[in-house]
N, C-alpha and C positions, 0 to 999 in steps of 0.2 A: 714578264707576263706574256700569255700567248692568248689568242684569240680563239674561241670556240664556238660551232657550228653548235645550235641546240633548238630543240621541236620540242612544245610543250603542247598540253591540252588546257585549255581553259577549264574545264570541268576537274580536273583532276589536281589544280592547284594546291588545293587543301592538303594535297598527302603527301607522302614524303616516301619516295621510292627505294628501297633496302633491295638488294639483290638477295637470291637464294642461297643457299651451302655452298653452288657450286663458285658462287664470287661471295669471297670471305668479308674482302673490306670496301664494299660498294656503297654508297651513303647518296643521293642527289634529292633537293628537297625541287620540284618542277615549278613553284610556287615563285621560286628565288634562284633557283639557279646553281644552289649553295652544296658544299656537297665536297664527300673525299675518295676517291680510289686507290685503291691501295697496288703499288708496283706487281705485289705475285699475277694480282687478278690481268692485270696488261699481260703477263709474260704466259699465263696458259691458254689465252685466246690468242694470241699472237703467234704463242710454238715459239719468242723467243728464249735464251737465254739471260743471264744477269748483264753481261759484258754486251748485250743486244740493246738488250734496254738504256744503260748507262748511255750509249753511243749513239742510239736515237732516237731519248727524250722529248728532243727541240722537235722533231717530226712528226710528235702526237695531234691528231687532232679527236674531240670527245664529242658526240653526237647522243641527243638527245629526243627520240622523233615518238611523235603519237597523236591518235588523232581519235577522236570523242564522234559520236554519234547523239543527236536528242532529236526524240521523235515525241510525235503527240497527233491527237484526233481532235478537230474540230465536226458537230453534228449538228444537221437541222432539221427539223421535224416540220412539213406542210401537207396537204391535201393533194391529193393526185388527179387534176382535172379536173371533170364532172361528177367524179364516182364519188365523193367524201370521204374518201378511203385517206386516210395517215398512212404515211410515208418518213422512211428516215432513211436519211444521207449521210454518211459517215468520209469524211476525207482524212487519209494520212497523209500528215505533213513531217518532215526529216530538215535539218539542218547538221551540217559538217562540218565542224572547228579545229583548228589546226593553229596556235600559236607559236610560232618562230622567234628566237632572237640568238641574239650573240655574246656569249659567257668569257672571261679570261680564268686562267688558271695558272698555278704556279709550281713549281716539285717543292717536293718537301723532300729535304734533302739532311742527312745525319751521315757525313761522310762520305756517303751516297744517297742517290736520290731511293728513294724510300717508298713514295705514292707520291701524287696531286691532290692539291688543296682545287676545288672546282668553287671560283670566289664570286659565282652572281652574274646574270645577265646584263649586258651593257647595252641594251637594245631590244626590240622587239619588232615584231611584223606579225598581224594575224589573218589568215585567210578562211573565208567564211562562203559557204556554197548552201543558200537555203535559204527563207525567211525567218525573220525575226522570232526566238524563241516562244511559245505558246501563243503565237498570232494567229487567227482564221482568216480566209478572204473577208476579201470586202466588208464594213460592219454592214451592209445594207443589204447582203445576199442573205443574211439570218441566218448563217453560220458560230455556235458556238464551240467556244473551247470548253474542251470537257476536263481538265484539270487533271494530265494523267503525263506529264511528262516524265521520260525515260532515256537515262544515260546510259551511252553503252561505249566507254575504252575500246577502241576496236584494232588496236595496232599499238606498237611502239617498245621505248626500251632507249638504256644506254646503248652506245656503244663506241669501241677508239679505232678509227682509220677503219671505219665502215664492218665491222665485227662486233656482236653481241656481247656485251659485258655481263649478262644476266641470260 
């Protein structure tokens, strides 16, 4: 088993990422870590051949990077001084989630090695730049959340020795 670098989103756990036409046997569930690649998909992002691959499988490493965006508006509505004039204040607030861990993998091997079985995170790390999801300042500024939070994928992707699998 070999050890693999992988970036997950928190928000995006629930899906199970399928590469396009152009990667035939791409599978990675980001949830779990779980997942298969298929050797052709390594050898045309690669540019190598069969005899390339066979010879340096062990030198794979599988990368999994993405990073979520949730934004949301908290609003407050008061008087403006003396004039009794209503006023509203609108803050955007953003949070940026990026979870990291560390997956093993194994070939799947039929004579030759064939594809990688991608067998699950053995670890995690998560880095978090923003406040707490649908939070407003202060509760005493009379800031409300307005119940409109929005995910937004804003990056990411498989991919081996730093090259897009998808």
């Amino acid at each position: 088993m070999r050890k693999i670098l992988a970036s997950t989103v928190a928000a995006a756990a629930a899906l199970t990422f399928s590469a396009t036409a152009a990667s035939a046997a791409v599978e990675l569930d980001p949830a779990t870590g779980a997942g298969f690649v298929g050797k052709g998909d390594v050898q045309t992002v690669l540019g190598w051949n069969n005899k390339q691959l066979q010879d340096r499988a062990d030198a794979l490493v599988f990368t999994f990077e993405s990073v979520a965006e949730v934004s949301w508006s908290c609003t407050k509505t008061h008087e403006a001084g003396n004039s009794g004039k209503e006023v509203v204040t609108v803050q955007e607030r953003s949070r940026v989630t990026t979870t990291s861990g560390v997956v093993s993998h194994t070939e799947r091997v039929r004579n030759q090695i064939t594809g990688f079985w991608l067998t699950g995170f053995a670890g995690e790390a998560t880095t978090v730049d923003g406040p707490a999801i649908g939070t407003c300042p202060a509760e005493q500024s009379g800031f409300v959340f307005d119940d409109n939070l929005e995910t937004v994928v804003v990056g990411g992707g498989l991919q081996v020795n730093g090259v897009a699998l998808s």
